[in-house]
N, C-alpha and C positions, 0 to 999 in steps of 0.2 A: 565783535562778531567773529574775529579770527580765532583761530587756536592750532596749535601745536598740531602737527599730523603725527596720531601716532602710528609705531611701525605696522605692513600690513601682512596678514597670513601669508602665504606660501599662495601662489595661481595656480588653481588644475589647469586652467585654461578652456577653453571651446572647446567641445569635441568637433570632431568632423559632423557630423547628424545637427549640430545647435548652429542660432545663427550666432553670423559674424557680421562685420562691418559690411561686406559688401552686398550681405540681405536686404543695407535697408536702400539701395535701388527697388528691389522690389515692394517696399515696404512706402517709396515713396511713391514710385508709381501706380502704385494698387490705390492709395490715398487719393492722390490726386483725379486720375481716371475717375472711379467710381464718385467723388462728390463733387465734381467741377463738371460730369460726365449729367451726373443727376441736376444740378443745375442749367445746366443747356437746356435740359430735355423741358427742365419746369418756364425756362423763356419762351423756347419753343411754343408748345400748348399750355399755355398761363390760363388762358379763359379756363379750359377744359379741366382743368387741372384744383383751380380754386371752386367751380360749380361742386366738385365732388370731394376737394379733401378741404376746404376754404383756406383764405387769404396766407399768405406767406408770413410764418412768424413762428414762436412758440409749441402752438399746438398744430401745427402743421407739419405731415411724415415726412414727407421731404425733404424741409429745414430741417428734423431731427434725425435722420440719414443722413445728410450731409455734414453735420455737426458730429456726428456718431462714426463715421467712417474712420480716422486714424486709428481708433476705442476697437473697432471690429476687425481691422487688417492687422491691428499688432497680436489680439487678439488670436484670431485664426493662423497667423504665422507662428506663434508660439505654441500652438496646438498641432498643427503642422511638423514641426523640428523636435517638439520635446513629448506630444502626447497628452494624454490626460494628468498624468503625475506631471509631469511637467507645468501644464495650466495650471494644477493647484500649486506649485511650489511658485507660479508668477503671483499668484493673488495674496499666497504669503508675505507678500512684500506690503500690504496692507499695514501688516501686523507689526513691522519696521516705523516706531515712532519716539525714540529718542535720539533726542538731541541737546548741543548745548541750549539753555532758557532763555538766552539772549535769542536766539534765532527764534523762538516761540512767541515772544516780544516782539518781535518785529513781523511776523506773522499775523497774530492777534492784535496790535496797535500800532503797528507802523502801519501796514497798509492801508486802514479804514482814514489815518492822520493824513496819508497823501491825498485820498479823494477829499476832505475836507478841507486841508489847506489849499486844494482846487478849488474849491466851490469860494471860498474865502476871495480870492482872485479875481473869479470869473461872477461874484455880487450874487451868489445863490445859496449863500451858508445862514439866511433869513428865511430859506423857506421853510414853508407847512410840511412837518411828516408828512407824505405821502399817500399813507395809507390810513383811513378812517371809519371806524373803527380799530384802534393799535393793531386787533388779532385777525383783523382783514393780511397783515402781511403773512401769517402762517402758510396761506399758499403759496403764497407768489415767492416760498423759498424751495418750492420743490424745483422747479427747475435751476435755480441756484445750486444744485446738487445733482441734478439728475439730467440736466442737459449739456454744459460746457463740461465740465468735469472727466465726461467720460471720453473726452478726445485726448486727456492723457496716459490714460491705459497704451496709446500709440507713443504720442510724443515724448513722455518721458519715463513708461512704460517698455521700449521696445527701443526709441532713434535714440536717446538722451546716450545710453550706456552702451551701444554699439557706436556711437560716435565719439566717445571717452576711451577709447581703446584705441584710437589713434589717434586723438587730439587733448591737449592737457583743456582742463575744463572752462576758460574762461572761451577758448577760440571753438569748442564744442556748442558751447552754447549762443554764440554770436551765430554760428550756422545754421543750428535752429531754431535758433529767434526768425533770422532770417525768408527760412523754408516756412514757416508758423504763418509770419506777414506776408507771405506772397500767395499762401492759399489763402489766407481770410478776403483775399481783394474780391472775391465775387458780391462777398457781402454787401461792400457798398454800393452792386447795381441792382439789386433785388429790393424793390421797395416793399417796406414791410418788416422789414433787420433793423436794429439795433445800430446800425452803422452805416444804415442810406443817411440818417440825419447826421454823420459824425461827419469831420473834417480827416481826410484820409491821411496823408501827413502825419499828424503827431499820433494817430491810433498804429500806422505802421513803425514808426522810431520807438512807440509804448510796447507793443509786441516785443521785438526785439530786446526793449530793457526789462523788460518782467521777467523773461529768459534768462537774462544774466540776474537778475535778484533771486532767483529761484536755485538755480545750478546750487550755488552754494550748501544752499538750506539741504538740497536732494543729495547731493554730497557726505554734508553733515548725517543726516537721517540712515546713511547704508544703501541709496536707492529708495526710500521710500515712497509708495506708490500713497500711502495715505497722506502725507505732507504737501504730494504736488495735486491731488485731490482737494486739500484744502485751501491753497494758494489760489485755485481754480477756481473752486468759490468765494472765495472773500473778492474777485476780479468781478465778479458777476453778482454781488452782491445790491441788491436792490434797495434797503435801507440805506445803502451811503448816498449822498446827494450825487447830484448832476454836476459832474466838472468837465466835461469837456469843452475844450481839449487842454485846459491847464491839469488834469491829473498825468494825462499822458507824459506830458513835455517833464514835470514833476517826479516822475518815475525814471526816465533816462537821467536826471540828475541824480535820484537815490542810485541807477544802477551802476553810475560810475563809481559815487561813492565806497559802494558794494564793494567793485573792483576791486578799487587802492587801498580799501582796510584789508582784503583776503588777497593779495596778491599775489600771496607765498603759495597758498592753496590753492588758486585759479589756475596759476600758471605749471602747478605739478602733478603730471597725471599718476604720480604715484594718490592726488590726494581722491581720484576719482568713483565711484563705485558704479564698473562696469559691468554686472551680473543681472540680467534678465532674469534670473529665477531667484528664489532666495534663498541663504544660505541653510543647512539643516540644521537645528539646535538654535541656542539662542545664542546669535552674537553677545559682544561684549558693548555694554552704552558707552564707553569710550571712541568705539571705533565708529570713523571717517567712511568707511568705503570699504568692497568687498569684491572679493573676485571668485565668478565663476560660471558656469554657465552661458 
């Protein structure tokens, strides 16, 4: 998984008008307010609230504003500072998907291998596919896609690479592992989430190491907003069995892992790609990381 950093362009740097590190104060308080903010309101008036948008979950606006909010502040603060050419040059970052094939590998069959050597553990690697009819799951993957996912447009989108500009990337991404697990906590009192029935513990130590599994990969990719897109989904991913909470605890062992094979890379923030927008042209698929904007 490690490799060689190779050397990097020249830095324009920030301009004054772009953000910087210290945007993402606002970047986190805007986050937090508004979906910790929206949740209060829905404990508040819960009766009132489910008679007209129903029960807390999925298809429920609420849950998906609150899930939606880092996706709409990184969002709007980049539209803010950089303008319309600017937005499109963030969404460019889409288009940012090579990387070394080991990390694709570990993407594509590491992660599915951790939830099942969970389930394996926790005596659930016997159960029935889930879904029956097979092409009964074709739904139940849009929000696999279309809900978690878009809360990295913020976090890895917007905090990941203003926080790699003053932190080499292993302690960047411990921070916002960190910030990630401490907004998710409402989840577990809103019955109805995904995470009233989890065990809070290893889902907040899991947050945290998926964080540092990821850095890497996003590193590798240039910033890539499509890679931590897919990461996002394969976590959310409904076909993989039920492991909780040995996928979690599972994942903090791969994230150390993680660490000590890339340590070289973790620990240099030369190896980091801190540029919110994407570069113009096409990079080089050799390169680690990119600076600008």
């Amino acid at each position: 998984m490690s490799a060689r950093t190779p050397t990097r362009s020249p830095s324009t740097g920030p301009t004054t008008a772009g953000l910087t590190p210290r945007s993402l104060w606002a970047f986190f308080l805007a986050t937090f307010g508004l979906s910790w903010g929206a949740g209060m309101l829905y404990v508040f008036f819960q009766e009132q609230v489910d008679v007209v948008l129903g029960p807390m979950g999925y298809t429920n606006p609420v849950f998906i504003f609150m899930v939606y909010t880092p996706g709409i502040v990184g969002v709007l603060l980049v539209a803010r500072h950089y303008g319309m050419a600017g937005l499109g040059a963030f969404f460019r970052r889409f288009a940012l998907w090579r990387m070394w094939p080991t990390w694709w590998l570990v993407l594509a069959v590491g992660m599915p291998a951790v939830f099942y050597a969970g389930a394996a553990i926790t005596g659930n690697l016997g159960d029935p596919f889930p879904f029956a009819p097979w092409y009964t799951v074709l739904p139940a993957l849009l929000p696999m896609f279309l809900i978690g996912p878009i809360e990295e447009l913020g976090w890895r989108g917007v905090a990941l690479p203003l926080l790699q500009r003053r932190l080499a990337p292993l302690w960047a991404s411990l921070v916002l592992g960190l910030i990630v697990a401490v907004w998710h906590t409402p989840s577990f009192l809103l019955s109805g989430t995904k995470q009233s029935a989890w065990d809070f513990w290893p889902f907040f130590f899991g947050v945290i190491a998926i964080s540092v599994i990821l850095t890497p990969m996003f590193n590798a990719a240039r910033g890539s907003l499509l890679v931590a897109f897919l990461f996002h989904a394969q976590m959310n991913n409904p076909v993989w069995p039920d492991a909780q909470p040995w996928d979690m605890w599972l994942f903090v062992a791969v994230a150390v892992a993680v660490a000590v094979i890339n340590r070289r890379a973790m620990l240099d923030r030369g190896s980091a790609a801190t540029a919110v927008l994407a570069p113009a042209g096409r990079p080089s698929v050799a390169a680690t990381g990119f600076t600008a904007p």
